[in-house]
N, C-alpha and C positions, 0 to 999 in steps of 0.2 A: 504494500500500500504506500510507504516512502517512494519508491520509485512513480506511481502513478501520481499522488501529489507532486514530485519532482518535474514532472513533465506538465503543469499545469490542468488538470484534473479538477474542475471544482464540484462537477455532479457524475456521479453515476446512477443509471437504470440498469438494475440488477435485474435479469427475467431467470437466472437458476432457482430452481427450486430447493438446489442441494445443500446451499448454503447462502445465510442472509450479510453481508456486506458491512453493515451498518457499523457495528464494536468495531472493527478497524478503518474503516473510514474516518470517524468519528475524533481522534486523535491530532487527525490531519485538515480538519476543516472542510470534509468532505461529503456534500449532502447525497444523502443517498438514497434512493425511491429501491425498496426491496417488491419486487413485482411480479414473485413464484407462478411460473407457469412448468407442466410437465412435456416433455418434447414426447410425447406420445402419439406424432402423426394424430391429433384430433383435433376437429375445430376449434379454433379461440373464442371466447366469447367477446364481446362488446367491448365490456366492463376493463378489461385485460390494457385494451387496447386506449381508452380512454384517460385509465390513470398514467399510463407511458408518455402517449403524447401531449399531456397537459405536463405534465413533469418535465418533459423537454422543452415546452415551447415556453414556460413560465422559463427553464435555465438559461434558454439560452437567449433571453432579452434584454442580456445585460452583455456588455460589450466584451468585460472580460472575462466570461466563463468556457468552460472548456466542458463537453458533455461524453461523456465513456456510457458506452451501452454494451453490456458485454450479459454471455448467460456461461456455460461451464467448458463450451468448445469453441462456441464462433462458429457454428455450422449451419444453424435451425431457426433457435427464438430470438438471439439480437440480429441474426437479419429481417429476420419477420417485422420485428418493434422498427429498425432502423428506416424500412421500407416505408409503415405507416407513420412515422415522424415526418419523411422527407416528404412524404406525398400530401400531409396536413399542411404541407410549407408550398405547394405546388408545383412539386414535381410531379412528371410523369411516370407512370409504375415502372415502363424500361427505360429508360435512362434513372431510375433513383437504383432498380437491380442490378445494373450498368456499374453506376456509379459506386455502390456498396463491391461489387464482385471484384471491382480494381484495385478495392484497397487490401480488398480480403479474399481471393481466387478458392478459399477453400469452401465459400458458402454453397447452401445447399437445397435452393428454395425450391423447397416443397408444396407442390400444388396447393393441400392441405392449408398451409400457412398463408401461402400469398391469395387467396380464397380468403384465408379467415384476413388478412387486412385488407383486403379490396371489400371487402362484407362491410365493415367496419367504415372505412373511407365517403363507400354511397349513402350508407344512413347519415354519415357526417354533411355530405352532399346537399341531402335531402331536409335535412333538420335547418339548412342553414338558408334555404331558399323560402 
């Protein structure tokens, strides 16, 4: 957690379920939304999706924050969240999977997931018209 504070880190969205974040963040000034979801190839619900991207989008309104979205691999559930963050910001679904898979080539978007934040997205859509 020194390390990721060293690199300017002010928030992280925790989506592992395996372990909660917060007790070592906490040392270092580092706000942390704990957001257990299981990577179990099943839909996400709403809810999931709602407290990530208000947690991001309240972090990152401030000029000097730095946001970590990470879950236990970087395979599945922080690209899932990553997805639905950028795409609340208005990006495009391919170009935000574009833009995630350049930083991180090992991601692994699963139908499943990108489903459940396109789900997520249109109701946003929709609620907001």
């Amino acid at each position: 957690m020194a390390a990721v504070a060293a690199a300017g880190v002010t928030h992280i969205l925790d989506m592992q379920i395996e372990f909660d974040d917060t007790a070592l963040a906490a040392p270092h000034g580092i706000t942390v939304l704990w957001n257990p979801i299981d990577d179990d190839f099943q839909p996400k619900p709403p809810e999931v999706f709602e407290r990530g991207v208000a947690f991001a989008r309240q972090a990152l309104e401030a000029d000097d924050s730095k946001l970590l979205v990470h879950c236990a691999a970087g395979v599945h559930r922080a690209p899932m969240m990553a997805l639905a963050i950028l795409c609340s910001m208005g990006w495009k679904l391919g170009e935000a999977m574009d833009a995630i898979e350049s930083k991180r080539p090992l991601v692994d978007f699963a139908d499943v997931y990108v489903n459940s934040a396109r789900g997520y997205l249109q109701e946003q859509m929709k609620a907001t018209q």
